[in-house]
N, C-alpha and C positions, 0 to 999 in steps of 0.2 A: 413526553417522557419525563420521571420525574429523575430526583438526582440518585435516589436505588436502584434506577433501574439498567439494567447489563445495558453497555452498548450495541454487541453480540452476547448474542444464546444460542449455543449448538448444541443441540442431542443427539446423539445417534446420529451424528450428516455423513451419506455417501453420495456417492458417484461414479456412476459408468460409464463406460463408453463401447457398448456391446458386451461384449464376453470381459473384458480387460477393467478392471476394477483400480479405479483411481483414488479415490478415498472412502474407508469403510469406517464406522460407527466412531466418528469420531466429534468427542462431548470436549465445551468449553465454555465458558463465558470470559466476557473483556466488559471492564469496566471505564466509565470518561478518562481521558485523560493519560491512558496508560500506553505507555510503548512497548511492541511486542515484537520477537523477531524471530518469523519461520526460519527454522535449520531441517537440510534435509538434503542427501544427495541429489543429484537428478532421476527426475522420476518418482519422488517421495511423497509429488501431490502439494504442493506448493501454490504453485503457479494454479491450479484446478481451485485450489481453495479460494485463493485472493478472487478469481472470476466466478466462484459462489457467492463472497462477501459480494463484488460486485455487482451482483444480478446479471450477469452475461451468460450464467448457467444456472439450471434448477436442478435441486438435489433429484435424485436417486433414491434415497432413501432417509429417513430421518425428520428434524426439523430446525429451521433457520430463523431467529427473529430477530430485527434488526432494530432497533429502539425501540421495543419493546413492542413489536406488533412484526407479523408475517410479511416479508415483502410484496406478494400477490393481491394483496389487500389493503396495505396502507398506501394511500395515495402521497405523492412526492416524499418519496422512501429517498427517489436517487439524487434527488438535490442536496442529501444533507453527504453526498458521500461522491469523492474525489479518489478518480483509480487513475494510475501509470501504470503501462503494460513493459516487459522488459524491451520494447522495442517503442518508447514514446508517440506515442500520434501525432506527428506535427507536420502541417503542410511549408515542406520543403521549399516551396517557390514564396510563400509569404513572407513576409517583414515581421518582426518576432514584437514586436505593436500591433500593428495589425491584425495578425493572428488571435493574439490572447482578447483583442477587443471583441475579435469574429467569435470566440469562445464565449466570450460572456456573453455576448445578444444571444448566442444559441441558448446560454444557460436562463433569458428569461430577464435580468441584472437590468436592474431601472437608467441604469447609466453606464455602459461598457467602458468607455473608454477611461472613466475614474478608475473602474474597476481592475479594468488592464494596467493601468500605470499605478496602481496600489500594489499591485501584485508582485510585477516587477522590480518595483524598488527592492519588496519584500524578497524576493528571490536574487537580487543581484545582478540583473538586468540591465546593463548601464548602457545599450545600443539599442533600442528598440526599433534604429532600422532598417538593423543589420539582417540580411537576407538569411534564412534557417538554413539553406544549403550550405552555406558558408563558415558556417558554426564551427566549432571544436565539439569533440564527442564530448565535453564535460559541460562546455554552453550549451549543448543542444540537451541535457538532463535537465539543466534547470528550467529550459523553455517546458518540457516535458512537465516537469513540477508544477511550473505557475500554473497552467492550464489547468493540471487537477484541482489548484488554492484559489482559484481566481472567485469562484461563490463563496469559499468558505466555508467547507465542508466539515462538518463533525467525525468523519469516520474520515482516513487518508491510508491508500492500499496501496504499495511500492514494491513491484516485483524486481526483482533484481539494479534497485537504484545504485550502489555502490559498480559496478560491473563498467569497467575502463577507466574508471575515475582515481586521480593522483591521491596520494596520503591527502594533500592540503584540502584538495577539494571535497574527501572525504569529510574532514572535520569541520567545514564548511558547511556541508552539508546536515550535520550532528548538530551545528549550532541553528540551524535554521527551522530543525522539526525537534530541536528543544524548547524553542521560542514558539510552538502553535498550542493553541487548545486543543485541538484536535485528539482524536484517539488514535494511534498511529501502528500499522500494521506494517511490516518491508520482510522482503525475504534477503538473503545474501549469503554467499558462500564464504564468504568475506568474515571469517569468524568474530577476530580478532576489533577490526573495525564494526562489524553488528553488536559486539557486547559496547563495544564507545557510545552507541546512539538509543539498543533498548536495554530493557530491566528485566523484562521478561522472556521465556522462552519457548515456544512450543516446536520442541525436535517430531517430525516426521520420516517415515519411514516405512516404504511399500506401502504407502495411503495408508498407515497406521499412525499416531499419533503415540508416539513411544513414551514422551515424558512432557511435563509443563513444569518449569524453571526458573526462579526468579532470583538474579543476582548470581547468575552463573559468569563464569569464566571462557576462556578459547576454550582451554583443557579441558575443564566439564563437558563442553559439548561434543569437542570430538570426540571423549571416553562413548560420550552416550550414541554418538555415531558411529563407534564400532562393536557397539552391543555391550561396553562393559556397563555394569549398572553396582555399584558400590555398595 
């Protein structure tokens, strides 16, 4: 990939799900480095699109490239790309060391346990271990996080990251995926705190893609979540 080249390319991308239409023709590109943040009631296709970008679903219609090649054809597409689902993967009986170590040997990682305790640090991790059931719903996010960081992914997809999380941990959080290279995608309902963390905007709507926004407000977006368009 060179540095022109889109991190994501969507044309025309849909998705079905039998008769019920989840996202229809909708065009974007995202370029390195850039913060973006899905806005969009429930149901708007959000969460369908992050597990497009993800590879855990194939379009419906359309096309998807992901550094600059097809995902069904570039080989190790998914190592360059770190997903959190809104309900973290994380095994609940493990030691939150262990675990991220158990992540990186899956992910391949010549050395897990640097890896694990790199990561960690980087995410705030100061109990490695301390048992995941045991967690707070805001520790157990960032266990979540590391997992997706722990390779170092180019692309970082964050479905509802902000969702139980205090103000402070919020901006905690803002400071943490201001500090990554990474190209950074999150959704959140969380208006007011998703404008603190991206820059950019793409409001959905009935798997439409209503507007793309950059350096929007709360205010702007919920105008444009209630259909008014200025």
């Amino acid at each position: 990939m060179t540095a022109a080249t889109p991190v994501v390319a969507a044309q025309a991308l849909g998705r079905s799900f039998g008769p019920r239409v989840a996202l229809r023709d909708v065009t974007f590109t995202l370029d390195a480095g850039e913060r973006v943040g899905l806005v969009g009631r429930n149901g708007a296709g959000k969460s369908t699109l992050l597990r497009l970008l993800a590879g855990l679903l194939d379009p419906s219609a359309g096309s998807l490239r992901l550094f600059g090649a097809q995902p069904t054809v570039a080989p190790g597409w998914r190592a360059q790309i770190g997903y959190v689902p809104e309900r973290p993967p994380v095994h609940e009986r493990m030691r939150v060391g262990a675990f991220l170590e158990h992540v990186a040997a899956l992910r391949g990682l010549a050395d897990p346990a640097r890896a694990a305790a790199e990561v960690a640090d980087r995410c705030g991790l100061t109990d490695p271990g301390a048992r995941i059931a045991t967690l707070s719903h805001g520790y157990r996010q960032r266990v979540g996080l590391a997992q997706a960081l722990v390779h170092r992914p180019q692309l970082l997809l964050l479905d509802e990251p902000t969702s139980g999380l205090d103000p402070v941990q919020v901006a905690e959080l803002g400071e943490l995926l201001a500090g990554l290279e990474a190209t950074v995608i999150l959704s959140s309902h969380r208006l007011v705190e998703l404008t603190r963390i991206a820059d950019r905007f793409l409001v959905l709507s009935a798997g439409n893609l209503l507007a793309d926004e950059r350096d929007a407000d709360a205010t702007r977006l919920e105008s444009l979540l209630r259909g008014e368009t200025p």
